[in-house]
HTML snippet that shows the backbone in 3Dmol.js (N, CA, C, O; Angstrom):
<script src="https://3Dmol.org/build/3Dmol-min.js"></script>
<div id="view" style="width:600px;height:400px;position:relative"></div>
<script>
const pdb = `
ATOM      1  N   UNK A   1     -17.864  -1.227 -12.281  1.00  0.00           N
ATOM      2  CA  UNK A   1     -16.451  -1.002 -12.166  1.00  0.00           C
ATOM      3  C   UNK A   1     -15.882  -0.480 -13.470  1.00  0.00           C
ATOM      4  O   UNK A   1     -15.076   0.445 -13.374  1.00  0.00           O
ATOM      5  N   UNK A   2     -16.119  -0.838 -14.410  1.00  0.00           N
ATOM      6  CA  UNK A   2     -15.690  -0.607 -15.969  1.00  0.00           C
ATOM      7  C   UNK A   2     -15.970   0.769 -16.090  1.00  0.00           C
ATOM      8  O   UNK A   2     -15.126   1.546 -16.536  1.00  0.00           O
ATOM      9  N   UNK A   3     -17.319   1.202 -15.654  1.00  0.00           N
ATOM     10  CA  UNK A   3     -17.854   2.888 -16.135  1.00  0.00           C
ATOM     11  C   UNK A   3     -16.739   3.699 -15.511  1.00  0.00           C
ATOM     12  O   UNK A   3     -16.410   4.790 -15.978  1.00  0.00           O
ATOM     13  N   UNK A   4     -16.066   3.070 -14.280  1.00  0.00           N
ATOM     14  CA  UNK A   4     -15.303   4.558 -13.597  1.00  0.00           C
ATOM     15  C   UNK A   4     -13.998   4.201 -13.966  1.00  0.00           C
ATOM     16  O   UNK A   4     -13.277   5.175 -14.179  1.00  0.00           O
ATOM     17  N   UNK A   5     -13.270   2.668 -14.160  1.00  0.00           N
ATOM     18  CA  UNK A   5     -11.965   2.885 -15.218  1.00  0.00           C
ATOM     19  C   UNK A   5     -12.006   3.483 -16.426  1.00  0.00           C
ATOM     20  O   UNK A   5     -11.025   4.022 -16.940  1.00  0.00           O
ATOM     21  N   UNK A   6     -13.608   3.394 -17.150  1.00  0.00           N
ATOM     22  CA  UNK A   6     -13.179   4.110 -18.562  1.00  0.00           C
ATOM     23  C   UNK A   6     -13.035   5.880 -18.232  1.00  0.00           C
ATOM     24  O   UNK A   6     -12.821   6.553 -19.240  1.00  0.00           O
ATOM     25  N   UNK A   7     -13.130   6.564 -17.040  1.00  0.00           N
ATOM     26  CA  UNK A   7     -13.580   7.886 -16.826  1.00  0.00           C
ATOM     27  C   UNK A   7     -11.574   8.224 -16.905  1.00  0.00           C
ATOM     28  O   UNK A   7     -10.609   7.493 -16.684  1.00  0.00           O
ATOM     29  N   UNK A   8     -11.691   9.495 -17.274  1.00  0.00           N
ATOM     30  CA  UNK A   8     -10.051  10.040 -17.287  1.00  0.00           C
ATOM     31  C   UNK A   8      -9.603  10.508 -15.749  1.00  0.00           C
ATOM     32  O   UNK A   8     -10.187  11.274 -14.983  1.00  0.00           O
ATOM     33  N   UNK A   9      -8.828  10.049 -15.640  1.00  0.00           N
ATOM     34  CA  UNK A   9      -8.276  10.016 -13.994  1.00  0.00           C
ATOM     35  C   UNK A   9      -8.647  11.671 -13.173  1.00  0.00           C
ATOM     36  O   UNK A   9      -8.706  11.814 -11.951  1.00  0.00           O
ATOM     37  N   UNK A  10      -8.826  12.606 -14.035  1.00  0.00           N
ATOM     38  CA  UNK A  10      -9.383  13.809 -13.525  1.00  0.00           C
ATOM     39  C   UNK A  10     -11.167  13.638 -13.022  1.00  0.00           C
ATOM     40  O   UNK A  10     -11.772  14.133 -12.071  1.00  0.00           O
ATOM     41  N   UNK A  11     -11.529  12.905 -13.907  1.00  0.00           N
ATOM     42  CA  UNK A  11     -13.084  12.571 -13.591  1.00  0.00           C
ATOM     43  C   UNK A  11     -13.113  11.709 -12.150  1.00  0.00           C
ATOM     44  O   UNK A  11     -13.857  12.057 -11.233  1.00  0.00           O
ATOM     45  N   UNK A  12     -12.177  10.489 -12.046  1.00  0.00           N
ATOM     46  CA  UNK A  12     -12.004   9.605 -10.936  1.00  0.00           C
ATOM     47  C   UNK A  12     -11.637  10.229 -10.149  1.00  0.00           C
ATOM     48  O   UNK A  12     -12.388  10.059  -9.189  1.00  0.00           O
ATOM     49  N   UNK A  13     -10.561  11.208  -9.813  1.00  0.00           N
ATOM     50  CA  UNK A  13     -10.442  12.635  -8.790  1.00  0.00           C
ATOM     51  C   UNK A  13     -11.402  12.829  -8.214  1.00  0.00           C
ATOM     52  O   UNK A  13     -11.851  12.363  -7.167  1.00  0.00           O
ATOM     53  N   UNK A  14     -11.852  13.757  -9.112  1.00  0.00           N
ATOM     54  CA  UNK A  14     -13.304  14.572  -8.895  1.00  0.00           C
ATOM     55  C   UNK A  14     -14.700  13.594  -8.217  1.00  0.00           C
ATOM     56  O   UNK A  14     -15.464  13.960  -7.323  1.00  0.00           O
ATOM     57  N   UNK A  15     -14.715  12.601  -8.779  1.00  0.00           N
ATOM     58  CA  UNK A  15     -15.762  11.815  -8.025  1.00  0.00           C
ATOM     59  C   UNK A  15     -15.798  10.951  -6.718  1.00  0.00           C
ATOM     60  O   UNK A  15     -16.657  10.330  -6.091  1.00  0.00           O
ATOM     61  N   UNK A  16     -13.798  11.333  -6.552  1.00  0.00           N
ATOM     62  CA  UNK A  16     -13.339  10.384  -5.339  1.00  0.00           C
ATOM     63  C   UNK A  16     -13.352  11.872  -4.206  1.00  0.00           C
ATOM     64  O   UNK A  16     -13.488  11.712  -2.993  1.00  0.00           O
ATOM     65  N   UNK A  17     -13.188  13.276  -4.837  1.00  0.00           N
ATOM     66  CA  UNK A  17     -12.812  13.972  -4.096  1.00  0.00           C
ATOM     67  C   UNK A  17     -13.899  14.698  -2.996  1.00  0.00           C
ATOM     68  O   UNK A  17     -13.631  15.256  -1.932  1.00  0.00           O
ATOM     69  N   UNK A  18     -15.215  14.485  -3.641  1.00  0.00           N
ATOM     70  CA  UNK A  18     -17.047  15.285  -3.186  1.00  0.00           C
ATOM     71  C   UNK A  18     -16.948  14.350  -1.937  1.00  0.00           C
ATOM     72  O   UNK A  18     -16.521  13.210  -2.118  1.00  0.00           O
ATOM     73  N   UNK A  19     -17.239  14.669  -0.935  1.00  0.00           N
ATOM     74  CA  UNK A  19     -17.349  13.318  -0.372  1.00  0.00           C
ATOM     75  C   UNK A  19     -18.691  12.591  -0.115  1.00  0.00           C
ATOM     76  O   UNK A  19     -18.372  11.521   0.402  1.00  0.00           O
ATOM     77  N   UNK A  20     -20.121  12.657  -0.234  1.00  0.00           N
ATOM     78  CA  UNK A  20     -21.254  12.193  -0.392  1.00  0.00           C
ATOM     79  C   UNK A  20     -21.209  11.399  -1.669  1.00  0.00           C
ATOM     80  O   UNK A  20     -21.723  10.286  -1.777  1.00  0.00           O
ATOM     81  N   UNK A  21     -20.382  12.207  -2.909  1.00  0.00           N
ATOM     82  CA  UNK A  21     -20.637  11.327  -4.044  1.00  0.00           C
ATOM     83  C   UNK A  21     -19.260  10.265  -4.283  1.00  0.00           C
ATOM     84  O   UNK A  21     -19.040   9.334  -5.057  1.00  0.00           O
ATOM     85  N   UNK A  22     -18.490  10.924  -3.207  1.00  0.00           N
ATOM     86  CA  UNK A  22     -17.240   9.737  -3.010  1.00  0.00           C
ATOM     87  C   UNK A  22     -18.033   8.445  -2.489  1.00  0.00           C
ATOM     88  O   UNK A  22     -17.992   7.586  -3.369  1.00  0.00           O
ATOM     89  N   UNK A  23     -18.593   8.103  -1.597  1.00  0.00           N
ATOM     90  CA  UNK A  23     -19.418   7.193  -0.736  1.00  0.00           C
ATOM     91  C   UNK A  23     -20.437   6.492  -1.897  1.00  0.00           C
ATOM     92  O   UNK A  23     -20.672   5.288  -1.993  1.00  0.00           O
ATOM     93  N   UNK A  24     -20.955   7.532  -2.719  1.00  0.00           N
ATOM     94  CA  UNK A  24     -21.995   6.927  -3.188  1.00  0.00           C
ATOM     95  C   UNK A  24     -20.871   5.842  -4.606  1.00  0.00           C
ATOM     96  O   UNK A  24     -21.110   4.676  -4.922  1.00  0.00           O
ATOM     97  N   UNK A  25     -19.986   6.521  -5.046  1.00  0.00           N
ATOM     98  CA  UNK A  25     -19.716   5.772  -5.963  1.00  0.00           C
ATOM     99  C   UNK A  25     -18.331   4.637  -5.408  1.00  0.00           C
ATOM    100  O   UNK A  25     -17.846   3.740  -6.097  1.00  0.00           O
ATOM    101  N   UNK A  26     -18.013   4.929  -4.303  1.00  0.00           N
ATOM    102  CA  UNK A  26     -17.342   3.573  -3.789  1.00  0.00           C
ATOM    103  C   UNK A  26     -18.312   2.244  -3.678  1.00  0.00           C
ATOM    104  O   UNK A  26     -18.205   1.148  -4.228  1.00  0.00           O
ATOM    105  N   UNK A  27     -19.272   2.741  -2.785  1.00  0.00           N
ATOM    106  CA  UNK A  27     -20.833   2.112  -3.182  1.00  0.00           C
ATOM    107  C   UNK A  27     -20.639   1.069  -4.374  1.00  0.00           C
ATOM    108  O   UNK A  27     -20.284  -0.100  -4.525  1.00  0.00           O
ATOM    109  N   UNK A  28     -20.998   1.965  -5.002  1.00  0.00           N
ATOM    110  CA  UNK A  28     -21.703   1.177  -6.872  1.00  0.00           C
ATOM    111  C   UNK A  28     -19.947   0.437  -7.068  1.00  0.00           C
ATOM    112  O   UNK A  28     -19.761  -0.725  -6.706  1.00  0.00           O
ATOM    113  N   UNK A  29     -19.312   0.897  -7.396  1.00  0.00           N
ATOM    114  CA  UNK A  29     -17.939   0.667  -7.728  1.00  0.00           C
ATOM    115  C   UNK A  29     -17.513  -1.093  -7.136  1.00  0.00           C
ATOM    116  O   UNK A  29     -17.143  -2.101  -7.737  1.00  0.00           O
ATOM    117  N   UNK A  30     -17.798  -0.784  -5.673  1.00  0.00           N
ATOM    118  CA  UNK A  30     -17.261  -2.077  -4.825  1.00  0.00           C
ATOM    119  C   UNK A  30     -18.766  -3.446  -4.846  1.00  0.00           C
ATOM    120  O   UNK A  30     -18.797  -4.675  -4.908  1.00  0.00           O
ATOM    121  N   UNK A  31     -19.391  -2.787  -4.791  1.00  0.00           N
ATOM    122  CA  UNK A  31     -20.766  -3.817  -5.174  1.00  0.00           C
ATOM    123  C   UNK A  31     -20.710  -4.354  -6.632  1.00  0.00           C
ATOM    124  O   UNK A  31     -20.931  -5.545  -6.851  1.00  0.00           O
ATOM    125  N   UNK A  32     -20.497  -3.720  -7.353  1.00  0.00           N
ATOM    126  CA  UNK A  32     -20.511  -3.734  -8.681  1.00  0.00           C
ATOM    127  C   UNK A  32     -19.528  -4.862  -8.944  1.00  0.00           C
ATOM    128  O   UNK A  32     -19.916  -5.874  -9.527  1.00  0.00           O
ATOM    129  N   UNK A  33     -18.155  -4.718  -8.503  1.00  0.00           N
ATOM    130  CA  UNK A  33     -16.680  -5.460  -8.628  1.00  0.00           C
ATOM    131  C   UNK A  33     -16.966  -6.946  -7.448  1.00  0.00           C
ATOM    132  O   UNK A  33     -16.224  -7.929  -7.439  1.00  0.00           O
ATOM    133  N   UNK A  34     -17.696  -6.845  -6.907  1.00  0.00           N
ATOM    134  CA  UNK A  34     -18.267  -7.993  -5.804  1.00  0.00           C
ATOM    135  C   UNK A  34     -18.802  -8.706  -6.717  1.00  0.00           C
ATOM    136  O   UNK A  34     -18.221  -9.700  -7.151  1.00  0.00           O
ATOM    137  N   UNK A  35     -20.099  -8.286  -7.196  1.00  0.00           N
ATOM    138  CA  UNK A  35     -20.824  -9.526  -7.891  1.00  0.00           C
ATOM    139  C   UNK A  35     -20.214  -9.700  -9.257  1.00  0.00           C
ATOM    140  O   UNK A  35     -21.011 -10.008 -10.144  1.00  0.00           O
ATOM    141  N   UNK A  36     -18.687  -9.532  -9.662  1.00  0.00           N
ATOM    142  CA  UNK A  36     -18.728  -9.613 -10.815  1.00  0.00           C
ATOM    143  C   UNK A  36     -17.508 -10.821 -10.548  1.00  0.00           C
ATOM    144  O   UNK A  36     -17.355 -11.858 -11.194  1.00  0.00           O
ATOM    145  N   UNK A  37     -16.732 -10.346  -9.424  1.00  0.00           N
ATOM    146  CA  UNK A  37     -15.432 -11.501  -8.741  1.00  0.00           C
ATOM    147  C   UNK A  37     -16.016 -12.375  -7.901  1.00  0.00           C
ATOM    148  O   UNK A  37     -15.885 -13.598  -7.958  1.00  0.00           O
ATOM    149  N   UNK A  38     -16.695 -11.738  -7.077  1.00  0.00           N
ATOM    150  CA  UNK A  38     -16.376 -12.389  -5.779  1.00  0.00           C
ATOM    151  C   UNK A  38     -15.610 -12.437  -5.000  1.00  0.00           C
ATOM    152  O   UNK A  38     -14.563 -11.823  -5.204  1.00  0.00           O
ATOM    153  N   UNK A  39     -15.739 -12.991  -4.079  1.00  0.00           N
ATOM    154  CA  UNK A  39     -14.262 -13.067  -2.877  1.00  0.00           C
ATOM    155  C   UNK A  39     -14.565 -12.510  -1.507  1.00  0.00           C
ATOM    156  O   UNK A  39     -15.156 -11.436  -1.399  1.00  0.00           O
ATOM    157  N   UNK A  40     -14.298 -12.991  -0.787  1.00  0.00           N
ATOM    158  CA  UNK A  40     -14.719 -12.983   0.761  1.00  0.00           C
ATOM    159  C   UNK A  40     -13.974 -11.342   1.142  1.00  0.00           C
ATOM    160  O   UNK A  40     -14.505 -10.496   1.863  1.00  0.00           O
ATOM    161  N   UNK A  41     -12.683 -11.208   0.468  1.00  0.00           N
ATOM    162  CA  UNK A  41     -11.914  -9.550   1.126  1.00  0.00           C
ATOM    163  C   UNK A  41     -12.840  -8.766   0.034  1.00  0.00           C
ATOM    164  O   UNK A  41     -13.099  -7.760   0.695  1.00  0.00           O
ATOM    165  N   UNK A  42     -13.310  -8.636  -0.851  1.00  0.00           N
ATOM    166  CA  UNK A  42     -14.143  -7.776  -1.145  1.00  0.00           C
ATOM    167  C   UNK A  42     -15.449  -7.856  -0.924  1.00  0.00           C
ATOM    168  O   UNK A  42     -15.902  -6.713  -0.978  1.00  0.00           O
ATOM    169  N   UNK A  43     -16.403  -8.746  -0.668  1.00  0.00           N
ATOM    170  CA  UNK A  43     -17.209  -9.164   0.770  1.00  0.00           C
ATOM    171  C   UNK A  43     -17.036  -7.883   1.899  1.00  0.00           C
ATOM    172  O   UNK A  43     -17.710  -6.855   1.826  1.00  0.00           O
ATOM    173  N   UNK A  44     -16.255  -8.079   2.700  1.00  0.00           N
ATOM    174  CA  UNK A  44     -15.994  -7.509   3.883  1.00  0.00           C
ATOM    175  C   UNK A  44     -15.626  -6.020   3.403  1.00  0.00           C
ATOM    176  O   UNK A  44     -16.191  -5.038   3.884  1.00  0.00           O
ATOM    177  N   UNK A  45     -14.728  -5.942   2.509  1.00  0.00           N
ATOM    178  CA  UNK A  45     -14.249  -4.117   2.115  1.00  0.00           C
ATOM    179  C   UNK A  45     -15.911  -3.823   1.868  1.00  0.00           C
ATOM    180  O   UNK A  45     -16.470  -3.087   2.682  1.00  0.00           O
ATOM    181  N   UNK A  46     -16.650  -4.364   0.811  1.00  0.00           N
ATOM    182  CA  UNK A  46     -18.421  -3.502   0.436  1.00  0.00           C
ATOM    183  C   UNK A  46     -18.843  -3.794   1.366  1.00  0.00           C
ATOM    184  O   UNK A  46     -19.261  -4.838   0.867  1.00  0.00           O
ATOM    185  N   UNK A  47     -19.287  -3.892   2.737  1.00  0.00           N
ATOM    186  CA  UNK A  47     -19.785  -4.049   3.793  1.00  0.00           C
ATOM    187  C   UNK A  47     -19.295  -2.785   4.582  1.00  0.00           C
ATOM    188  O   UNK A  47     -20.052  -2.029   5.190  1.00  0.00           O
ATOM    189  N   UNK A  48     -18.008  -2.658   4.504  1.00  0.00           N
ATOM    190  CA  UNK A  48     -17.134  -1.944   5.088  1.00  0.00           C
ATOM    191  C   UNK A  48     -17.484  -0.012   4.463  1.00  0.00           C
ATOM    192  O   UNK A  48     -17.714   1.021   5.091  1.00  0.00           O
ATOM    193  N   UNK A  49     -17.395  -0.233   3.413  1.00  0.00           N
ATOM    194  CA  UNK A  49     -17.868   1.141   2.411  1.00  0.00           C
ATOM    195  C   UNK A  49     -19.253   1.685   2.684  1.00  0.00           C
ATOM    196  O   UNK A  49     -19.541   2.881   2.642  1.00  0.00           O
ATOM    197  N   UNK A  50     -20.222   0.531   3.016  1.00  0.00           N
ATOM    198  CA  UNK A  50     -21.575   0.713   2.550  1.00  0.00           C
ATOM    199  C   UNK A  50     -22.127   1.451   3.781  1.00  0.00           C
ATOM    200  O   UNK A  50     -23.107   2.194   3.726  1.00  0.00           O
ATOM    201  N   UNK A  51     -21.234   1.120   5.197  1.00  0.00           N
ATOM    202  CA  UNK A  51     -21.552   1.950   6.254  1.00  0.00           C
ATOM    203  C   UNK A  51     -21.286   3.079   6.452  1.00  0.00           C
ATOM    204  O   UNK A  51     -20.289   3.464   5.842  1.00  0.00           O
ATOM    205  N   UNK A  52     -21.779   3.802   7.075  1.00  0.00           N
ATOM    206  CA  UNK A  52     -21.359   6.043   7.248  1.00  0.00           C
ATOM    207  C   UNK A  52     -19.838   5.832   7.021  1.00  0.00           C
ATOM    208  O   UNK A  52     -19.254   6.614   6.271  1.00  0.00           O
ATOM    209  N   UNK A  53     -19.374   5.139   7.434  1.00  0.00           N
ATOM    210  CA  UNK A  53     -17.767   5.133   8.046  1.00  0.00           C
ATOM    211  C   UNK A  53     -16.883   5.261   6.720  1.00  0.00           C
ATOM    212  O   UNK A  53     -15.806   5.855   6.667  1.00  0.00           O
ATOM    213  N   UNK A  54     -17.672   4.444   5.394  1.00  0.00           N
ATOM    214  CA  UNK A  54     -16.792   4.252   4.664  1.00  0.00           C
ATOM    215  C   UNK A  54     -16.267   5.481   3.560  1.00  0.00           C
ATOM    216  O   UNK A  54     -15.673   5.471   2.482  1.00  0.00           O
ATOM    217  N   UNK A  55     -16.872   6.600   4.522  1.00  0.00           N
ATOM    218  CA  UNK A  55     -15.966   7.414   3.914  1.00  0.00           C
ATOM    219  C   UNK A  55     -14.633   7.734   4.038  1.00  0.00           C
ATOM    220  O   UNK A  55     -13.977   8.450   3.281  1.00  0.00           O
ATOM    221  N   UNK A  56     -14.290   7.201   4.973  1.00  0.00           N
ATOM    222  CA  UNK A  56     -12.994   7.275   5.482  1.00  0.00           C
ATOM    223  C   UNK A  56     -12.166   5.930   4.065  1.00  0.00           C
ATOM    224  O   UNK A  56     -11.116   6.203   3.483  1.00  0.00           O
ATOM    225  N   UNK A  57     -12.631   5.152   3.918  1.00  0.00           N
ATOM    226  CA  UNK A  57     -12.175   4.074   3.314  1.00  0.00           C
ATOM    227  C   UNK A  57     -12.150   5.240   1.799  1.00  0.00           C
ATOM    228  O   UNK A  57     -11.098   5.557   1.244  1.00  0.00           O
ATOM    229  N   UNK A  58     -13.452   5.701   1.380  1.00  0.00           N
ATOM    230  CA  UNK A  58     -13.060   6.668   0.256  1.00  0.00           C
ATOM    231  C   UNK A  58     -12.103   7.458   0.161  1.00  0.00           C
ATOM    232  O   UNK A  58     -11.877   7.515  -1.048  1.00  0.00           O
ATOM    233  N   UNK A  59     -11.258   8.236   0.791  1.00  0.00           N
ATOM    234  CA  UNK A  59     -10.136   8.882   1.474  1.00  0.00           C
ATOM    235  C   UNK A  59      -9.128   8.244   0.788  1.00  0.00           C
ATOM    236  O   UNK A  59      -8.521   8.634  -0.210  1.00  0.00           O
ATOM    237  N   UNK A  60      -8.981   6.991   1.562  1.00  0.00           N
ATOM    238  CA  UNK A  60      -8.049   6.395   1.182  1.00  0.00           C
ATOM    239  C   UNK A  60      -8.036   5.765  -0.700  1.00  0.00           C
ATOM    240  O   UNK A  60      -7.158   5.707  -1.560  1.00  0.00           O
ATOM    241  N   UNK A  61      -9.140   5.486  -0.666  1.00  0.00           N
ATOM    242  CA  UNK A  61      -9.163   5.704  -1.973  1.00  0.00           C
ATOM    243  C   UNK A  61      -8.657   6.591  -3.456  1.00  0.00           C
ATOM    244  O   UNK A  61      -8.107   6.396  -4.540  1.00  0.00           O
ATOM    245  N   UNK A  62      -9.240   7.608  -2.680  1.00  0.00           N
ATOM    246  CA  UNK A  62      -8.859   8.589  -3.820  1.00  0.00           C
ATOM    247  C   UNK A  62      -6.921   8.853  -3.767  1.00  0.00           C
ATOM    248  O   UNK A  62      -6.234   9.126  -4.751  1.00  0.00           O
ATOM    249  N   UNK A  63      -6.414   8.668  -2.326  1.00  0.00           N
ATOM    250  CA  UNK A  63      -5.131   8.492  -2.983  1.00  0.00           C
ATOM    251  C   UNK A  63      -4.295   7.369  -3.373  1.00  0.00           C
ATOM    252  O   UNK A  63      -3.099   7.393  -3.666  1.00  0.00           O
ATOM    253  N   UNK A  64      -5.220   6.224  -3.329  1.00  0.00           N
ATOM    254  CA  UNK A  64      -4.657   5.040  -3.859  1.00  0.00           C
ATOM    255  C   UNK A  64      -4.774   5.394  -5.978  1.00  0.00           C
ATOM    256  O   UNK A  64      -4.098   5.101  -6.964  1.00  0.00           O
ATOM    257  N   UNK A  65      -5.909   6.070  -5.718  1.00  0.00           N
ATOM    258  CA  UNK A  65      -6.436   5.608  -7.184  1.00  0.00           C
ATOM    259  C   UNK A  65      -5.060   7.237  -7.530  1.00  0.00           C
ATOM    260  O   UNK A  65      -4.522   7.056  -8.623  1.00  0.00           O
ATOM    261  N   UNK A  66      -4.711   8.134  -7.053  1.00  0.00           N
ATOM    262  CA  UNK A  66      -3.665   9.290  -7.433  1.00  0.00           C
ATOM    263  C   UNK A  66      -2.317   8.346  -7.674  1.00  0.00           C
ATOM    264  O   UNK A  66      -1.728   8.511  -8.742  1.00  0.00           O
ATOM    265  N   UNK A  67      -1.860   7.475  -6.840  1.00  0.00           N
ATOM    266  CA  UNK A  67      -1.013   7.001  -6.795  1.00  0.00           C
ATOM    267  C   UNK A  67      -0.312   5.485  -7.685  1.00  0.00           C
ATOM    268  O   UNK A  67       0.846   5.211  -8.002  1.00  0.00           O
ATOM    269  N   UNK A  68      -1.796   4.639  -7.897  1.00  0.00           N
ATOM    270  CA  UNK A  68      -1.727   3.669  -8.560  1.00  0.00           C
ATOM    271  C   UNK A  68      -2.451   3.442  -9.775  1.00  0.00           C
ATOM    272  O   UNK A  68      -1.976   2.869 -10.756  1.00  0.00           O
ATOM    273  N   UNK A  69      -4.096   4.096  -9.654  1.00  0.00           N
ATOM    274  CA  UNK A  69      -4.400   4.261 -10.605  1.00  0.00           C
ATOM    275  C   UNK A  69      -5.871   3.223 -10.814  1.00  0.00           C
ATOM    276  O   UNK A  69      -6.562   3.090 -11.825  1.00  0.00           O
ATOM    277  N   UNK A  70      -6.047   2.471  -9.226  1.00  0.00           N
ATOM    278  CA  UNK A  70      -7.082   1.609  -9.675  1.00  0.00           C
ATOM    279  C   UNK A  70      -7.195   1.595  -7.747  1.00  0.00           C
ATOM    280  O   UNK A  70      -6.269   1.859  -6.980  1.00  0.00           O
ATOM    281  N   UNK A  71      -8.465   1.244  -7.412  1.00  0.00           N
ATOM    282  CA  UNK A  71      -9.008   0.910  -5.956  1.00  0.00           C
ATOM    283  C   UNK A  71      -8.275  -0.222  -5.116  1.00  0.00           C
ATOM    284  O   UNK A  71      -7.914  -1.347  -5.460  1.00  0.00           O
ATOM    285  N   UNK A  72      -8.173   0.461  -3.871  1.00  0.00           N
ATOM    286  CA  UNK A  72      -6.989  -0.303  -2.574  1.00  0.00           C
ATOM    287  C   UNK A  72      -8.054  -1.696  -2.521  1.00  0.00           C
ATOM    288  O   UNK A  72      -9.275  -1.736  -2.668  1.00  0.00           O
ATOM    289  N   UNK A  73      -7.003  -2.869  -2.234  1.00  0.00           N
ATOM    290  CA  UNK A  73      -8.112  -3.655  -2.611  1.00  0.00           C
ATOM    291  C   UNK A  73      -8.667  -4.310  -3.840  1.00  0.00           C
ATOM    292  O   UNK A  73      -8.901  -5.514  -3.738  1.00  0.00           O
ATOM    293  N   UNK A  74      -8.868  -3.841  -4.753  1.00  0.00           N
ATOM    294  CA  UNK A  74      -9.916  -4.410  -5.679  1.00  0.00           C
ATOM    295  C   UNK A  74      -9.713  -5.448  -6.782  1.00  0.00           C
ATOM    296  O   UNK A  74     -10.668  -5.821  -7.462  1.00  0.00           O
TER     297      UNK A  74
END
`;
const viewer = $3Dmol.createViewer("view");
viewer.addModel(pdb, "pdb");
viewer.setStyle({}, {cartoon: {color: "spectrum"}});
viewer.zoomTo();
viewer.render();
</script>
């Protein structure tokens, strides 16, 4: 989680915007922020990501992270 807050919000764009490497780094991102919190709603969101589907959840992502500046959720 730390590697993609330290990235400049153009880099977090760009890696939210590919969408294979959107998936892959919601992936690492939400697994990563799981074993570091815990918690049953982020439990269910990396479960949720880790399937084909969660690209759609990346989507939403990338304009949470345009808008707020950090992952829906996290």
């Amino acid at each position: 989680m730390t590697w993609f807050n330290k990235q400049s919000k153009l880099v977090q764009i760009l890696l939210l915007l590919i969408p294979v490497v959107n998936w892959f780094t919601e992936i690492v991102v939400r697994w990563s922020t799981w074993l570091k919190k815990g918690g049953l709603i982020r439990l269910i969101v990396c479960v949720l990501v880790t399937i084909p589907s969660g690209i759609v959840i990346g989507w939403l992502d990338l304009l949470w992270v345009l808008l707020f500046g950090e992952f829906f959720l996290q």
